[in-house]
C-alpha positions as CSV (number, residue, x, y, z in Angstrom):
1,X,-8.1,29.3,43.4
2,X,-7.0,25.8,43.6
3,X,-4.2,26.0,41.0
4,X,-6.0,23.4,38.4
5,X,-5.8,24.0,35.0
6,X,-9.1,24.1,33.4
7,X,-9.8,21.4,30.6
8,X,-7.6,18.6,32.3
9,X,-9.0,16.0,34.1
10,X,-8.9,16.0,38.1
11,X,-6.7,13.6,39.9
12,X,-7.2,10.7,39.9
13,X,-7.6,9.6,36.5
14,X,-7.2,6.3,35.3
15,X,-4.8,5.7,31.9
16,X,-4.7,2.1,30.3
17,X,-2.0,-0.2,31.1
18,X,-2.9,-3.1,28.3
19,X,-3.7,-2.4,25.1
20,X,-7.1,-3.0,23.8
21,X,-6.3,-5.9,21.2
22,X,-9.1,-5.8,18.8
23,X,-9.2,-2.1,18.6
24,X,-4.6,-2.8,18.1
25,X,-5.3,-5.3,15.1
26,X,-7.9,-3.4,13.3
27,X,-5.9,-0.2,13.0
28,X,-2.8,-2.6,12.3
29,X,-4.7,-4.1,9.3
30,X,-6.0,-0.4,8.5
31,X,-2.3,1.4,8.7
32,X,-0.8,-1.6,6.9
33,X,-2.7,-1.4,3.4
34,X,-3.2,2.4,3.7
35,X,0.8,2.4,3.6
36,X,0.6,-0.5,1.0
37,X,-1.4,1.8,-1.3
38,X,0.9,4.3,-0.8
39,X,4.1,2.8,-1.6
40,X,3.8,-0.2,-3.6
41,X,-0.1,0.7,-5.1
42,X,1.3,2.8,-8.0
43,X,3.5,0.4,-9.3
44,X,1.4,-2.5,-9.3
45,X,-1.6,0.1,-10.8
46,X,1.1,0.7,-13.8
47,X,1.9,-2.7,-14.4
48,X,-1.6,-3.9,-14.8
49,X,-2.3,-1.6,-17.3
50,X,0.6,-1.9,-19.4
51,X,-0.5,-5.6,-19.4
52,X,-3.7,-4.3,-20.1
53,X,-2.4,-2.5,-23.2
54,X,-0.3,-5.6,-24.7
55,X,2.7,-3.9,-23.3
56,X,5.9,-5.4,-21.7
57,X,5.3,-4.9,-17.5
58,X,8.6,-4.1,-17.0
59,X,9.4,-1.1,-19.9
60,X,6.3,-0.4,-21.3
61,X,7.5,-1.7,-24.7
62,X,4.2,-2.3,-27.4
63,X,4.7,-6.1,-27.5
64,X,1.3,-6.5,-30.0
65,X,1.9,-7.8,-33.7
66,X,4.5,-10.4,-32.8
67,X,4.8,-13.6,-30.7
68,X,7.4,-13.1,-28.0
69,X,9.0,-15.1,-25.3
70,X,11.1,-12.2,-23.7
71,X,10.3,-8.8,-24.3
72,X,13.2,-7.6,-27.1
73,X,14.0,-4.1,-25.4
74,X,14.7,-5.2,-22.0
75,X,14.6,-9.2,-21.9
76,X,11.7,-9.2,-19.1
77,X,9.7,-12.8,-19.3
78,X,6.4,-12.3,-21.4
79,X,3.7,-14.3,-19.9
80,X,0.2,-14.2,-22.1
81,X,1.0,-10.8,-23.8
């Protein structure tokens, strides 16, 4: 019995001491819009529909049947509603 723990590599092993800098920028750019999605993707998902829809972006107010230049339930800009 040599005391080694079976499943873990024999010294010597070798780790990394610089990072592998394509492999570092892909899974940057991959974390980055998968945490994008998460936190900001809803909110710009609701607004496109609501301008979608003819709604105000901001409160979801029905903006169809009349020309406006601010929404009148929350005074948000209306741009091409």
């Amino acid at each position: 019995m040599t005391g080694r723990v079976i499943g873990l590599p024999t010294p010597p092993f070798v780790l990394p001491y610089q990072p592998i800098w394509t492999g570092f920028a892909i899974n940057t750019v991959f974390y980055a819009a998968i945490l994008w999605l998460l936190t900001l993707g809803p909110f710009t998902a609701r607004r496109m529909i609501r301008r979608k829809r003819g709604r105000c972006i901001k409160c979801g107010y029905d903006l169809r049947g009349a020309e406006h230049e601010a929404c009148p339930e929350c005074g948000a800009r209306c741009d091409g509603v």
